[in-house]
N, C-alpha and C positions, 0 to 999 in steps of 0.2 A: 596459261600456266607460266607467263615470264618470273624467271630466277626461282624455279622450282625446281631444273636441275643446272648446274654449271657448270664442272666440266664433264663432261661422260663420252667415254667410248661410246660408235653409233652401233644406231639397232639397226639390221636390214629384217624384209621379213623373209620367212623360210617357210616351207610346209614343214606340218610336223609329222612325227612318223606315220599320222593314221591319216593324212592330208585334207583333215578336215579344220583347222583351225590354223590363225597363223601365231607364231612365237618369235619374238627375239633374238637373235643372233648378232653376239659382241661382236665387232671388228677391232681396227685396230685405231686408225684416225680419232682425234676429238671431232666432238661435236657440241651444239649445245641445244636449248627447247626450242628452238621454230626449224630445226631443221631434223630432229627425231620425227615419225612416222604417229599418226594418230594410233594404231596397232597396239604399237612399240610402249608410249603412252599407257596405254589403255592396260597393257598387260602389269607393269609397272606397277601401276594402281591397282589392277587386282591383286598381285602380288604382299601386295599392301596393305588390303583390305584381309587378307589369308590372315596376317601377322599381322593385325591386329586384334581377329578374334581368335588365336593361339598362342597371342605371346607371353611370355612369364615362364618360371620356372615349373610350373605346375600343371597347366593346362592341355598340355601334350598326353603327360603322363598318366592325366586322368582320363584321359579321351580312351588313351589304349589299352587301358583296364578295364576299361566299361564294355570296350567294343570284344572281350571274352565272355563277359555274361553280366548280368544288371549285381550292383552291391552295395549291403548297406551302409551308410555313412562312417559308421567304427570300423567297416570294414576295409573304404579308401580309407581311413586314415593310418591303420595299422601299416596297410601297405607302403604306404607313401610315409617312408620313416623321415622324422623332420618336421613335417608342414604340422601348422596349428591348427587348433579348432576353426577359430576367425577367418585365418586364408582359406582353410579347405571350403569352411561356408562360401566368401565370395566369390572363391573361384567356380561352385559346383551352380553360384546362382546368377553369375556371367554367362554360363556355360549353358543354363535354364533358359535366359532370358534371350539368346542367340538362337533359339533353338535348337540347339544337339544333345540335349541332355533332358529326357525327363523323369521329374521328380515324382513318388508316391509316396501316401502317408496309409501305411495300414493300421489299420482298426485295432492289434494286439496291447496287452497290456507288458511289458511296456509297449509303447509308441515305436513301432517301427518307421525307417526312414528310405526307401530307396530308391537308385538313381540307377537310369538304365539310358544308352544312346538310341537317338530316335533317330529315321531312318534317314535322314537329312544328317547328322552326325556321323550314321553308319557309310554314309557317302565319304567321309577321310578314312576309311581304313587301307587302300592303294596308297594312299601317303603317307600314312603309319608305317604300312610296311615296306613302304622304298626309304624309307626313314631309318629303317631297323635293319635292311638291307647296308645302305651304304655305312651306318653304326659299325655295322662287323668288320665289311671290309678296312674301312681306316682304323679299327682298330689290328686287325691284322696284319698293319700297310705301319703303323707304330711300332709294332714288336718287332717287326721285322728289320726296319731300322735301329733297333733299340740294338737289339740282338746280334743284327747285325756290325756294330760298329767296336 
């Protein structure tokens, strides 16, 4: 991985709270790739790999609509004021094709469409909602300065 990262603060590793895995912890010294930890690395790139099958404007958002109850396509889209037909298609068929999302086609006339988190998708809703967690609070942690000043 030479000049994949350049300068960066080092990783050491830590236990993490449930002391089963290791995590990254910024210090304060540079560092650069032959002397970060294979761990350190690794996490990095999972990190990485998270965001790249959640990134966009949309894909969050539809993860954690789904993961309240399966809905039909008119139904994200009404929700998700803004996004087009075309995006919500490719992002519901990113989302199909990663596995976290799946699609049914019922037999009604009209053609119904729905899309519900499969249980591998339902595996981010602790990150949704440490997501929606720290939401509040910075949002709270704004007004407060807002308000406060």
């Amino acid at each position: 991985m030479p000049g994949y990262f350049r300068e960066v603060v080092p990783c050491r590793e830590v236990l993490s709270p449930k002391g089963s895995s290791y995590l990254c912890a910024m210090g304060t010294s540079r560092l650069t790739e032959e002397t970060l930890s294979k761990a350190c690395i690794q996490h990095f790139k999972a990190i990485e790999d998270t965001q790249y099958i959640l990134s966009g404007k949309w894909r969050v958002l539809i993860i954690s609509m789904l993961a309240f109850r399966t809905m039909r396509y008119l139904e994200l889209q009404r929700f998700l004021s803004g996004i087009g037909t075309k995006m919500l298609s490719k992002e519901l068929q990113h989302l199909e094709i990663n596995g976290l999302v799946n699609r049914t086609v019922r037999n009604t006339k009209p053609v119904t469409v729905e899309y519900e988190l499969t249980s591998y998708g339902k595996s981010l809703k602790p990150l949704l909602d440490e997501m929606a967690r720290w939401g509040q609070e910075h949002k709270k942690r704004i007004v407060k300065e807002v308000s406060g000043k």
